[in-house]
C-alpha positions in Angstrom: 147.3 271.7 13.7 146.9 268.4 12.0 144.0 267.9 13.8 142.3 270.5 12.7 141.0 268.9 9.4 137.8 267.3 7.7 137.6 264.9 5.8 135.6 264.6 2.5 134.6 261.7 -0.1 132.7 262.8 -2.9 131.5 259.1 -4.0 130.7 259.5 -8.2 129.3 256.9 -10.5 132.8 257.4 -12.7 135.4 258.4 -9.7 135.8 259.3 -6.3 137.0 262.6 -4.8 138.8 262.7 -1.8 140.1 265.6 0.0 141.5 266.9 3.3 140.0 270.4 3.9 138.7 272.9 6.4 135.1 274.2 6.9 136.0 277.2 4.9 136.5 275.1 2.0 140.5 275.7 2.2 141.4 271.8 0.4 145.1 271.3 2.0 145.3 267.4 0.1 142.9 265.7 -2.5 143.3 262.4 -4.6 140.8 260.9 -7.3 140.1 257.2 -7.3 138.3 255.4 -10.0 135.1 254.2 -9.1 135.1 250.2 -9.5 134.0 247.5 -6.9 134.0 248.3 -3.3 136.6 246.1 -2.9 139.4 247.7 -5.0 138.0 251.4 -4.4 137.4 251.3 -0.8 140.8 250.0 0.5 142.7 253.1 -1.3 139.5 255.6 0.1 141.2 254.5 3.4 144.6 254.6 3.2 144.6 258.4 1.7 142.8 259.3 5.1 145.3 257.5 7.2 147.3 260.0 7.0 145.8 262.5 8.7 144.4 262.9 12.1 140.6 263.8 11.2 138.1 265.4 13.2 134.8 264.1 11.3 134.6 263.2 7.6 132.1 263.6 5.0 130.3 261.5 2.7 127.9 262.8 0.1 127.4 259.5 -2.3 125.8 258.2 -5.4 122.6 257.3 -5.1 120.2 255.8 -4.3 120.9 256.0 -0.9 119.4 255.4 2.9 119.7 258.8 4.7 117.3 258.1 7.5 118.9 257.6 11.2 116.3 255.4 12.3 116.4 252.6 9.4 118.6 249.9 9.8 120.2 250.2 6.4 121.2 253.8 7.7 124.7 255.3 5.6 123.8 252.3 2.9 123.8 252.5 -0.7 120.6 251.2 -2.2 118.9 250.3 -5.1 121.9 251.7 -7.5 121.7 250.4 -10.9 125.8 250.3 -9.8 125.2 246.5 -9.3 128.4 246.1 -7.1 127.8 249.1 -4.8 124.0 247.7 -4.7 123.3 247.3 -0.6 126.8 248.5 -0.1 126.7 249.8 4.2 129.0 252.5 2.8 129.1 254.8 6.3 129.8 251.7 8.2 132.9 250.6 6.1 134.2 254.1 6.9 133.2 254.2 10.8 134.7 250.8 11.2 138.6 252.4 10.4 137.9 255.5 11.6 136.5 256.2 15.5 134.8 259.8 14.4 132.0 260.8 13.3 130.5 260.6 10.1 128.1 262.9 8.3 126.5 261.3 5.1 124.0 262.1 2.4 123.8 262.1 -1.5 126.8 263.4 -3.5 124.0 266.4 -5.1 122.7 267.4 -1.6 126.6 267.3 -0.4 126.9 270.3 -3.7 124.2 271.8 -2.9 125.2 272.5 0.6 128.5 273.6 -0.4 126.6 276.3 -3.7 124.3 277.4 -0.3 127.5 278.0 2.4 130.1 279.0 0.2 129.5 278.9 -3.7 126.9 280.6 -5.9 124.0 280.8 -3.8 126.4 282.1 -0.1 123.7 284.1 1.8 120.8 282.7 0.5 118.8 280.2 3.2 117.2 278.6 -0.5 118.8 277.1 -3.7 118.9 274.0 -6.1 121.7 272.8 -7.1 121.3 270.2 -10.2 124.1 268.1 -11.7 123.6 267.0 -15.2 126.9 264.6 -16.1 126.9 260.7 -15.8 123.8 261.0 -14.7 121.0 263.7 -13.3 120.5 264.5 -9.8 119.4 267.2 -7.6 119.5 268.8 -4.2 117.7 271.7 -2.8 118.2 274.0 0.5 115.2 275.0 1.9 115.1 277.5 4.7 118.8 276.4 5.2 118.2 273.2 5.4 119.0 270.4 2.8 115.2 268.9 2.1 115.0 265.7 2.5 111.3 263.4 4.0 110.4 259.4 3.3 114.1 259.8 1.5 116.2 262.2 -0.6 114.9 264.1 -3.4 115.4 262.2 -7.2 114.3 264.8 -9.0 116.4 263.4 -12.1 114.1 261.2 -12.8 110.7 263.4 -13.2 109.4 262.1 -16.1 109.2 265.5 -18.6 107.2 265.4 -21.9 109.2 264.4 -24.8 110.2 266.6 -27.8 108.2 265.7 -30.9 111.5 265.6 -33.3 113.0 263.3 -30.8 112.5 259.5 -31.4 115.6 258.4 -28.8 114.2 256.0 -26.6 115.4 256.9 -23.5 118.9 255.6 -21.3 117.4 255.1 -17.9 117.2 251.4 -17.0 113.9 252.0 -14.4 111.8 254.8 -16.4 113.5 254.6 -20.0 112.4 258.4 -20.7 113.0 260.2 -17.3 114.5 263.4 -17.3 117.8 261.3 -16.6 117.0 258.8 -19.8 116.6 262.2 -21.8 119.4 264.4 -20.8 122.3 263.0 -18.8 125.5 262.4 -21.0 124.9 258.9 -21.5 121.8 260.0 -23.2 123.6 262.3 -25.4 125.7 259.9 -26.9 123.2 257.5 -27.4 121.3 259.8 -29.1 123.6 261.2 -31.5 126.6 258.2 -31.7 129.2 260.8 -30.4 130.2 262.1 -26.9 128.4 265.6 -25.9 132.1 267.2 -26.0 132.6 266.3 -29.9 129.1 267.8 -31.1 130.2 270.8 -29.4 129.2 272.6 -32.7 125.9 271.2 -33.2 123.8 273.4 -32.0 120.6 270.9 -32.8 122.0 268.8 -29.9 122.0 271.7 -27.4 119.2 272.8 -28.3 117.5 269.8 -27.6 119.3 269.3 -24.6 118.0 272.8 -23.1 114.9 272.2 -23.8 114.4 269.3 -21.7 116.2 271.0 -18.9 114.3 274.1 -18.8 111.0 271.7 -18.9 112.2 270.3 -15.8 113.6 273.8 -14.2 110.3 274.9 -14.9 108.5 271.8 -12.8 111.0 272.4 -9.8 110.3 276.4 -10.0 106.9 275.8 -9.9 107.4 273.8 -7.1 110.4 274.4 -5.1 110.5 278.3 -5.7 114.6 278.5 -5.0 116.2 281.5 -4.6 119.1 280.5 -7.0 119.3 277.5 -9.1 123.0 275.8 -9.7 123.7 273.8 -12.9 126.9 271.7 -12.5 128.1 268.5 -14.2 129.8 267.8 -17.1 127.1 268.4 -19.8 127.0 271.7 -18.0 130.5 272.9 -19.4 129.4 273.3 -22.6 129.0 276.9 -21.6 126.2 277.5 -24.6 123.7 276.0 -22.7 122.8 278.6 -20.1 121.7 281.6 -22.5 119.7 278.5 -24.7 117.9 277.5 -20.9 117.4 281.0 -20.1 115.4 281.9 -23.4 113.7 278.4 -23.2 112.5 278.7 -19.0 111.1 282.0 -19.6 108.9 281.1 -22.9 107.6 277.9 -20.7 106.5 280.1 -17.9 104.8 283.1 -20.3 105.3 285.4 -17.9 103.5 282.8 -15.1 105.7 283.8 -12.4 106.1 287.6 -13.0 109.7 288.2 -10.7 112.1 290.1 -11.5 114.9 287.4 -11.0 112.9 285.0 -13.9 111.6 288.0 -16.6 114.3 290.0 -15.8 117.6 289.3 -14.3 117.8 285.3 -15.2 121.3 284.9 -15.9 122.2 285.6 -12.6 119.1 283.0 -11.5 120.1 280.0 -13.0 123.7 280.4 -13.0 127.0 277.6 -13.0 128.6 276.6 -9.5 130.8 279.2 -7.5 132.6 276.3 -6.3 133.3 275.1 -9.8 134.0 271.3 -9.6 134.9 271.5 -6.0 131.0 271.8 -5.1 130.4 268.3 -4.1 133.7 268.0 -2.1 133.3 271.4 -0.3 130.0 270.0 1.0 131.1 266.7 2.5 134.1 269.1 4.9 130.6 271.0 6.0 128.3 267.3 6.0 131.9 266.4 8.4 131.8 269.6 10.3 128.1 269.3 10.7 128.5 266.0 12.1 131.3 266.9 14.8 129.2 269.9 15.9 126.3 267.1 16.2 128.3 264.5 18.6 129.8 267.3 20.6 126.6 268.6 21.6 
């Protein structure tokens, strides 16, 4: 039944995720491989999947990336501020060892598809997922589909108004004080001289930190209108943040949009990922699934 399998790479700015699974999510092998130059991560990327005999495997990557089947940088890394990932043809390197196909998208909208079939958002056709770690992305489901138009959402890097006590600058190397230059971990840090899991106890730096998140929740609400939104990433494990977001989304909206799931029932709205940290991974065996069902039609 070896043959039977998916495979999955979950490309992250820090490390990459590999894993041998099934569409149901069942991982049967998985390794993590630090993220460096394509040139010393890609070779090991390979030789874990050597090993099996895959049917399809799936990539959902770092971003920016080119998602449309009709450009000719198709399956490429972009403009990543990852300088030597920057124009990398990513879904190529991985066609050109393995004859099968190849389904391929952005590491958020790979989560998101995984919180939408399997995780915290299974039976609804709408849901955000958002991951707030290294850095901030987001994907979104919409009528069961993952959106995506000119190119994939970025919706990390909406610029948000800035708190008046907060005179950081901003991390992000294109905007300075996107929602990314604001809030990812990076950020934190900065901010404060210490890593977000030793201020654990500071309850000034999560407060800040929810507050710029619900602004943007609020913007993608407004906009979007998911069913569920999905808050994964590192910063997201400090567990105190989701009743602080709660309390801070519903005084943005004053009672604007009067559902029950926002002025009533909003921790089970905006809620952490049913697949934990396999989100990302458990969406590149369905990108992989998606495309074998795709060739074999």
């Amino acid at each position: 039944m070896n043959s039977m399998y998916y495979g999955s790479i979950e490309a992250g700015g820090t490390k990459f995720v590999c894993a041998v699974g099934n569409e149901k999510g069942e991982i049967k092998d998985s390794i993590q491989i630090k993220t460096e130059t394509p040139e010393i991560t890609m070779p090991q990327v390979i030789d874990f999947f050597k090993n099996y005999d895959l049917m399809a495997i799936g990539i959902g990557s770092f971003g920016p990336i080119d998602i449309n089947v009709d450009s000719p940088t198709y399956g490429f890394i972009t403009s990543t501020p990852k300088l030597p990932w920057r124009n990398y043809p990513f879904m190529k390197a991985i066609k050109d060892e393995f004859d099968i196909p190849v389904g391929f998208n952005t590491d958020v909208n790979a989560a998101a598809l995984g919180e939408a079939t399997l995780g915290a958002a299974k039976g609804l056709d709408s849901c955000l997922y958002i991951t707030v770690g290294t850095g901030v992305g987001a994907g979104a489901v919409v009528q069961g589909q993952l959106l995506s138009g000119l190119s994939h959402p970025e919706m990390g890097h909406i610029l948000i108004p800035r708190h008046p006590d907060d005179a950081y600058s901003g991390k992000c190397p294109y905007h300075q004080d996107c929602l990314e230059g604001l809030a990812a971990g990076p950020a934190i840090e900065a901010r404060w001289g210490k890593k977000g899991i030793e201020l654990a106890d500071k309850k000034e730096v999560w407060e800040l930190e929810a507050h710029y998140i619900a602004e943007a929740l609020m913007q993608y609400m407004l906009i979007l209108s998911p069913k569920r939104i999905v808050l994964g990433g590192g910063v997201m494990k400090q567990k105190q943040l989701f009743p602080l977001i709660h309390k801070k989304v519903q005084t943005l909206l004053n009672g604007y949009l009067n559902i029950p799931e926002v002025t009533e029932n909003i921790e089970q709205y905006i809620v952490p990922p049913g697949l934990g940290d396999h989100a990302g991974i458990t969406g590149g065996l369905i990108l992989a699934k998606e495309a074998y069902e795709t060739v074999r039609l």
